[in-house]
C-alpha positions in Angstrom: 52.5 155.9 36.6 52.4 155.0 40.4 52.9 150.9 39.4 55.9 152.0 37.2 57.5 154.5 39.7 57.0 151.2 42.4 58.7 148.7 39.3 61.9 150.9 39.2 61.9 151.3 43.2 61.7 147.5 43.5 64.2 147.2 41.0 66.6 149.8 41.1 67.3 149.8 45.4 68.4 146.5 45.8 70.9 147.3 43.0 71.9 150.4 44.4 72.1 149.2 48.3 74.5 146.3 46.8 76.6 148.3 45.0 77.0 150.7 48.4 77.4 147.3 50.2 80.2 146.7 48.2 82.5 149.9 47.9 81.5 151.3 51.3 83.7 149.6 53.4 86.5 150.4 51.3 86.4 154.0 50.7 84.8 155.4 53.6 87.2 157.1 56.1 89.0 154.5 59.1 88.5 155.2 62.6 90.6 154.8 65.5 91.6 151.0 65.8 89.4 150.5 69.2 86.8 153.0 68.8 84.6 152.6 65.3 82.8 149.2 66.6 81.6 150.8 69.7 80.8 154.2 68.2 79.3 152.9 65.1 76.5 151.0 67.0 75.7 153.0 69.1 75.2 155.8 66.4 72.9 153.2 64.6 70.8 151.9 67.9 71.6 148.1 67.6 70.0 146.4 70.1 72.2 142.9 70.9 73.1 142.6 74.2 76.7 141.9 73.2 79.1 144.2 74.6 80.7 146.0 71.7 84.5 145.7 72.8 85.5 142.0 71.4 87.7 140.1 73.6 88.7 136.5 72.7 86.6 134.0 75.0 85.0 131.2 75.5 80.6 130.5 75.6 79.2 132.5 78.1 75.7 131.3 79.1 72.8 133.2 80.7 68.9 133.7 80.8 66.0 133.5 82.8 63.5 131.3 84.2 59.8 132.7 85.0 57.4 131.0 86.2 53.6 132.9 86.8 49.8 132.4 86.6 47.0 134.2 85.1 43.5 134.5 85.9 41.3 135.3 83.4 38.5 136.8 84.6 35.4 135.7 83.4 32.8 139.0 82.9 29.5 137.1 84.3 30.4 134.7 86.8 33.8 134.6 88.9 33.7 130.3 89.7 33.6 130.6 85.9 37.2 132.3 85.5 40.1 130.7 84.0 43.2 130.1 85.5 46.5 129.6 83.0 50.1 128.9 83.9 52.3 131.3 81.9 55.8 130.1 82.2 59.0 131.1 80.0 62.4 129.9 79.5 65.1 131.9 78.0 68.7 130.8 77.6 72.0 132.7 75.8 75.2 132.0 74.5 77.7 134.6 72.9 81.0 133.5 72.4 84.0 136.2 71.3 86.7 136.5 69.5 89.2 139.4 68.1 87.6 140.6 64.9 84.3 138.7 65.7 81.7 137.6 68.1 78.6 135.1 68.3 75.0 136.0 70.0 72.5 133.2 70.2 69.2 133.7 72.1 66.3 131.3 72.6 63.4 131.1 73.9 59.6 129.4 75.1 56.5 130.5 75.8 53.2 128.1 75.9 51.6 130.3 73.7 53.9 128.8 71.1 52.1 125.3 71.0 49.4 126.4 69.2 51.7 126.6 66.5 52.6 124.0 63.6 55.6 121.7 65.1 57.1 122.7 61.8 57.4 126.1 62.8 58.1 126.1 66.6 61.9 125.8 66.9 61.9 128.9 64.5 60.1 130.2 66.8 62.0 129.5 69.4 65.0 131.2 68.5 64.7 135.0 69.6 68.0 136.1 67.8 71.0 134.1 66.2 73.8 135.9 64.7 77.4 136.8 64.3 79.0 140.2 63.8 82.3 141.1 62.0 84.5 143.9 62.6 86.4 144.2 58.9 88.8 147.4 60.0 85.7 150.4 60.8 83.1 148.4 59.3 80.5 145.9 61.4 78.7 143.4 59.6 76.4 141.8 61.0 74.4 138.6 59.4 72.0 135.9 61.0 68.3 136.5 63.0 68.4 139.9 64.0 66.1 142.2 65.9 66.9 145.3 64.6 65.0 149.0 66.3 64.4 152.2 64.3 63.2 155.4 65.6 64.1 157.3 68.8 60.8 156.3 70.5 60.6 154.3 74.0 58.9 151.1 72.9 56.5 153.1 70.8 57.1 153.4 67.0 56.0 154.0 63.8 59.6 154.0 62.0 60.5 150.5 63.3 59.6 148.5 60.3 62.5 146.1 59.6 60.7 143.1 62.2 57.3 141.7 62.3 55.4 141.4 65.8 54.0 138.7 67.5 50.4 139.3 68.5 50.0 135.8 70.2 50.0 137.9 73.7 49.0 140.9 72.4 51.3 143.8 74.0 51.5 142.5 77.3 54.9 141.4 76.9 58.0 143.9 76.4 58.3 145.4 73.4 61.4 143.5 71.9 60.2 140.0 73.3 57.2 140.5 70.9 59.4 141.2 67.8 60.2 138.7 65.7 63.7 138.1 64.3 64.4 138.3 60.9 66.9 136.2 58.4 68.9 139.5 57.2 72.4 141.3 56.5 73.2 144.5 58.5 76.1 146.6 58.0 76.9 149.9 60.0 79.9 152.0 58.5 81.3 155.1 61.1 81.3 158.5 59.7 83.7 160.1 61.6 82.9 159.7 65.6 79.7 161.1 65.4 77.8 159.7 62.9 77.2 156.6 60.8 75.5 154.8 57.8 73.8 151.3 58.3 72.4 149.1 55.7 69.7 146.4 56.3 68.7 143.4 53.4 66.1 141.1 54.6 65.8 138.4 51.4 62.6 137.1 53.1 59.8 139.9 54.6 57.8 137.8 56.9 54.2 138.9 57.9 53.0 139.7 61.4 52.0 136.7 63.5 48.3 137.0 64.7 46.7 134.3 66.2 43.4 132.7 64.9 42.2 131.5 67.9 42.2 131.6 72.0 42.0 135.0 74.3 44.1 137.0 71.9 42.3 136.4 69.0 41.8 139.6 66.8 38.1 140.9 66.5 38.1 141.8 62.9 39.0 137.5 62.4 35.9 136.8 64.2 34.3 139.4 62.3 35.5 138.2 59.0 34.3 134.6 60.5 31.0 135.8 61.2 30.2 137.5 57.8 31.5 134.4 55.8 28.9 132.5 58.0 26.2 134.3 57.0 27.1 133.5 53.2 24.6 130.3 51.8 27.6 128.5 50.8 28.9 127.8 54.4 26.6 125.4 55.9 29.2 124.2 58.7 30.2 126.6 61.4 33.4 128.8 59.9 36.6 129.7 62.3 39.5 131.0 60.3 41.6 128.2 61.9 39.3 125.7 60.1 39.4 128.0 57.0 43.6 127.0 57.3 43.6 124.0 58.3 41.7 122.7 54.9 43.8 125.0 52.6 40.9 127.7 52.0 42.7 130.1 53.9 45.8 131.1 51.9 48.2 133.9 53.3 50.3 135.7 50.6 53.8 134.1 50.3 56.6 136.7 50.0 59.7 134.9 49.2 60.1 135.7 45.9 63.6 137.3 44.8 61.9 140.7 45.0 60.0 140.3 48.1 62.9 141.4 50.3 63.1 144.1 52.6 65.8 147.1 51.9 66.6 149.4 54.5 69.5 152.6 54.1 69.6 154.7 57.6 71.8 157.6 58.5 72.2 159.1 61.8 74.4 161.6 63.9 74.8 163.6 66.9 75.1 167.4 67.1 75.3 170.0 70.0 73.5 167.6 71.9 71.0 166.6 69.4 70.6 162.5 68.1 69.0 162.8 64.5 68.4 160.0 61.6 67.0 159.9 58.5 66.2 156.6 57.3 64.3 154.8 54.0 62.7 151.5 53.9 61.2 149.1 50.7 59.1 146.7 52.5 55.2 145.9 53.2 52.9 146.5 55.4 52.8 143.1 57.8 49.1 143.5 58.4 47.1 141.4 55.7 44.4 142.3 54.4 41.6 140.0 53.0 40.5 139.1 49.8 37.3 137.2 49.2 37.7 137.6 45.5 38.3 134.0 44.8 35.0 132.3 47.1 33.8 129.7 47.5 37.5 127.9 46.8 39.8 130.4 48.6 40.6 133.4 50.6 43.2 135.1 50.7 45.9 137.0 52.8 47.6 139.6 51.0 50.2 141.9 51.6 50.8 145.9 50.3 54.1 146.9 49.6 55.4 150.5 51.0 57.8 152.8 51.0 58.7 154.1 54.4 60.3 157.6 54.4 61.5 158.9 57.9 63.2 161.5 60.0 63.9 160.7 63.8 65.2 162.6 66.6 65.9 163.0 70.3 67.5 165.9 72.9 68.0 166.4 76.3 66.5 169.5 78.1 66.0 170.5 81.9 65.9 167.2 83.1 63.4 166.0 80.4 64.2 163.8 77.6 62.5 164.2 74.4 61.5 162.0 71.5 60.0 162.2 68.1 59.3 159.8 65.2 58.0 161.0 61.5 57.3 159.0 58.9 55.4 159.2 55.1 54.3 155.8 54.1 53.8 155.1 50.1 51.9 152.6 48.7 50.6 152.0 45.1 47.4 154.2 45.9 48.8 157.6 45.9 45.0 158.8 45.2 42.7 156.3 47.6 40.7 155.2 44.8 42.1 152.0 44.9 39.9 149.5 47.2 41.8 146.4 47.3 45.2 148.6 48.1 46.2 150.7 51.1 46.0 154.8 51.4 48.8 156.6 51.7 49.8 157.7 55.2 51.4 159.4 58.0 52.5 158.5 61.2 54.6 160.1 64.3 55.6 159.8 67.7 56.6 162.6 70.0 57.3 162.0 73.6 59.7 162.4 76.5 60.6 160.9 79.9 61.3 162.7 83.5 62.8 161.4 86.4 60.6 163.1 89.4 60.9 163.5 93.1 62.9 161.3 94.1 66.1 159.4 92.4 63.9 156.0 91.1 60.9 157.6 90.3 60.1 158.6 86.7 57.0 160.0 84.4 57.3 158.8 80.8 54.6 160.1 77.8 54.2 159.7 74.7 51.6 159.8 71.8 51.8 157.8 68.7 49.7 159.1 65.4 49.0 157.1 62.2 47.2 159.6 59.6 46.0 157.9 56.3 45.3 160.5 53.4 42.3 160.6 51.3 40.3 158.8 54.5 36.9 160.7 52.6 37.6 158.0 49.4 37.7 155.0 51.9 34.4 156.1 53.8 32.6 156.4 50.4 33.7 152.5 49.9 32.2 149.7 51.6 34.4 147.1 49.9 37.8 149.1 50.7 40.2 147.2 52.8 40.4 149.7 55.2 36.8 151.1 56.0 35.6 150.9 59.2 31.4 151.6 59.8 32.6 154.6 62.4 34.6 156.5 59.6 37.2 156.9 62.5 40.0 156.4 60.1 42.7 158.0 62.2 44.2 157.0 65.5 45.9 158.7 68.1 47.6 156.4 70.9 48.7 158.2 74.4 50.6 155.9 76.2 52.4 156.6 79.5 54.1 155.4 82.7 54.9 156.3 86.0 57.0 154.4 88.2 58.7 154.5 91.7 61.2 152.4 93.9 61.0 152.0 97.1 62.3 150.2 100.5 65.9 150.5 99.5 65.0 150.0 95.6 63.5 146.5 96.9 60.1 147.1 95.3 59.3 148.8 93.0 55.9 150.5 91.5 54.4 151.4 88.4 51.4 152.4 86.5 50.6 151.9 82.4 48.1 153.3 80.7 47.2 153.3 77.1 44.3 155.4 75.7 42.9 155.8 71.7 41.7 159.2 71.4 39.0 158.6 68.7 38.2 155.4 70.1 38.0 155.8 73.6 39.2 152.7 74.6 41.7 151.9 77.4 44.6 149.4 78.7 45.3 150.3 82.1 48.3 148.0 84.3 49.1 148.4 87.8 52.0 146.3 88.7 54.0 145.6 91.7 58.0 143.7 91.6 59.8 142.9 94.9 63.5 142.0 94.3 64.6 140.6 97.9 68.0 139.9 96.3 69.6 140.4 92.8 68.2 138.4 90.1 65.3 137.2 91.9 62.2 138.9 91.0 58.2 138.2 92.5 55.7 140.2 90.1 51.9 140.9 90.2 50.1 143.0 87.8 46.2 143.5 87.0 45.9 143.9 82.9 42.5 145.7 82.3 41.3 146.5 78.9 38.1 148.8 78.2 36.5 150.0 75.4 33.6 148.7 72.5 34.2 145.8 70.8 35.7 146.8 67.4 38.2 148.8 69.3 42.3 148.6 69.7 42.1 147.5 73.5 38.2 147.3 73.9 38.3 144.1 71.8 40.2 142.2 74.5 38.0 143.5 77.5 36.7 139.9 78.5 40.5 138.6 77.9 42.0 140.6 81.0 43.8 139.5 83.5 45.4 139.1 87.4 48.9 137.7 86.8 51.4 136.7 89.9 55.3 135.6 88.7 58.6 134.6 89.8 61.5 134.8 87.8 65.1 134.5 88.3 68.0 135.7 86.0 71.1 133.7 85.7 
């Protein structure tokens, strides 16, 4: 019953989305000539930096250039501690014209070079797109980085882009999504509220690396039980595994392997809501050793993301919250090879303190898989763990300053899992002498056990000193 009730979703939403696609633009009410491209977006959250009133002009260029080292640290000896250069390159171009306007953004990191050459200038571009204003309506089509959710660079709504683990999260939150090749349109209902409609043709998979400092524990895991099997007489790394083929990763590219998205959001007495629904997969893989000695495999689960989102503004504090019910084929969690159902949620808010640059933001971020009893009865199911800690609670926070005439400014990160009690804690320091110009230093800690969210990266932290400068 569950595979049929999936077969029509798969089937019938795509249809559906198109045919809204279609009629939308024309029967849906008009706005004001100069208002619905402003109002619209920022009703649906996007994100480019493109300002939303279109004036005809010529390329505009800007970016940044940053150039910083890390020291790794190393656990037993400090002559042994590594020292990397960590340099980036970012350059735009948008371009404008009366009904239309052109955003392109790329981008370099080293990071990338462990990459396939085949793959790196894809990687390389951060977003590319152009966006249409066709009377109230914006279309929008090209790489796009496109947020759900209310949260403050922590989600569980924000499914429409994959991440890029290949620095883990010690980059911004946006600059560690990935584009994606998809169609956006965002119709204005009224002034207040609007409708936005997202087709990805292509759902790409999150990018984890297989090896170097940020290298997952669960691959060397997965590496270390494979070596134990007789019929590996070499020594195994998953990188080896894909280099000669045996390591396969699910390709979704198939006609109905795309990504539909339908959100609706408003404002009201002072309250931002959405409500928002999602076809897609989960971007984690998970691992099939089904098919050894000749292959493994990375597979994918589909999902249906159901949401609600929300955000106020109250005696100085600024709230958040996130809800989502995530629906795979397992409604019961007797399936091993496919993922529970589950919940997830943020709630949060932000507070500016004492003095006008200072600020306290909190926020915790739940994921909730139902039926967790079924996986912990299961040694074979993709998602048990030998703890049986099956849920996870994040509480992430910041508190930052400015001082010396907003020359400097201060701040503290921290990150904590609940059942896990693991920990990323970042001090960091950024002295602006004059606009644009930026010196940074941070410390990156991570604590915890081994098979932990941050405690797998405890011997990968780091001292980091940077220049940058914005043009």
């Amino acid at each position: 019953m569950v595979r049929i009730r999936t077969t029509f979703f798969s089937m019938a939403f795509p249809v559906l989305l198109w045919v809204l696609l279609l009629i939308l633009p024309t029967t849906l009410p008009a706005s004001p000539e100069n208002s619905p491209g402003e109002s619209a977006v920022t009703q649906a959250e996007a994100i480019s930096p493109v300002p939303q009133e279109t004036v005809g002009t010529g390329p505009n260029w800007s970016g940044q250039v940053r150039a910083s080292n890390r020291l790794y640290r190393d656990p037993h000896t400090i002559e042994d501690s590594l020292m990397k250069t960590n340099p980036r390159v970012d350059l735009s171009i948008e371009a404008k014209k009366e009904n239309a306007e052109l955003y392109v953004k790329f981008r370099w990191e080293p990071a990338w070079q462990t990459q396939a050459s085949s793959t790196l200038f894809e990687r390389m571009i951060d977003e590319a797109y152009v966006r249409g204003f066709l009377g109230s309506t914006i279309l929008e089509a090209g790489y796009l980085k496109v947020v759900w959710g209310k949260g403050d660079d922590v989600h569980v709504l924000d499914v429409l882009n994959a991440t890029d683990y290949y620095d883990f999260v010690n980059n911004d939150y946006l600059d560690r999504r990935t584009s994606e090749w998809m169609v956006r349109l965002v119709q204005p209902l009224g002034e207040m509220h609007a409708l936005e409609l997202v087709w990805e043709p292509v759902t790409t998979p999150d990018k984890i690396p297989l090896t170097g400092p940020w290298k997952p524990y669960a691959i060397s895991e997965l590496e270390a039980k494979l070596q134990a099997l007789p019929i590996f007489t070499l020594p195994v790394t998953a990188q080896a595994l894909l280099d000669q083929g045996s390591l396969v990763q699910e390709e979704l590219t198939r006609i109905t392997d795309g990504t539909y998205g339908i959100r609706f959001t408003g404002s009201s007495h002072g309250f931002d809501y959405g409500i928002l629904y999602a076809y897609t997969y989960h971007r984690q893989p998970k691992v099939d050793l089904s098919r050894l000695p000749q292959t493994i495999y990375l597979t994918y689960d589909r999902v249906h993301c159901f949401g609600i989102e929300g955000a106020t503004a109250w005696e100085g504090f600024n709230f958040r919250l996130e809800g989502g019910y995530f629906l795979t084929e397992d409604t019961k969690g007797t399936d091993p090879m496919v993922r529970n159902n589950s919940l997830g949620y943020v709630v949060g808010f932000d507070r500016d303190l004492w003095t006008d640059g200072a600020n306290l933001n909190l926020q915790m971020q739940g994921t909730v898989p139902l039926h967790s009893d079924k996986i912990d009865r299961n040694p074979l199911d993709v998602e048990y763990r030998t703890d049986g800690k099956y849920t996870s609670h994040i509480l992430a926070g910041h508190l930052s300053d400015t001082i010396l005439e907003n020359k400097v400014k201060v701040k503290l990160s921290v990150a904590y899992e609940l059942e896990q009690q693991d920990l990323r804690i970042v001090p960091e320091l950024t002295y602006e002498p004059f606009d644009d110009f930026q010196i940074t230093a941070r410390w990156v800690q991570y604590l915890g056990d081994r098979d932990t969210t941050f405690g797998q990266y405890r011997d990968s932290s780091f001292f980091e000193v940077g220049v940058s400068y914005r043009f």
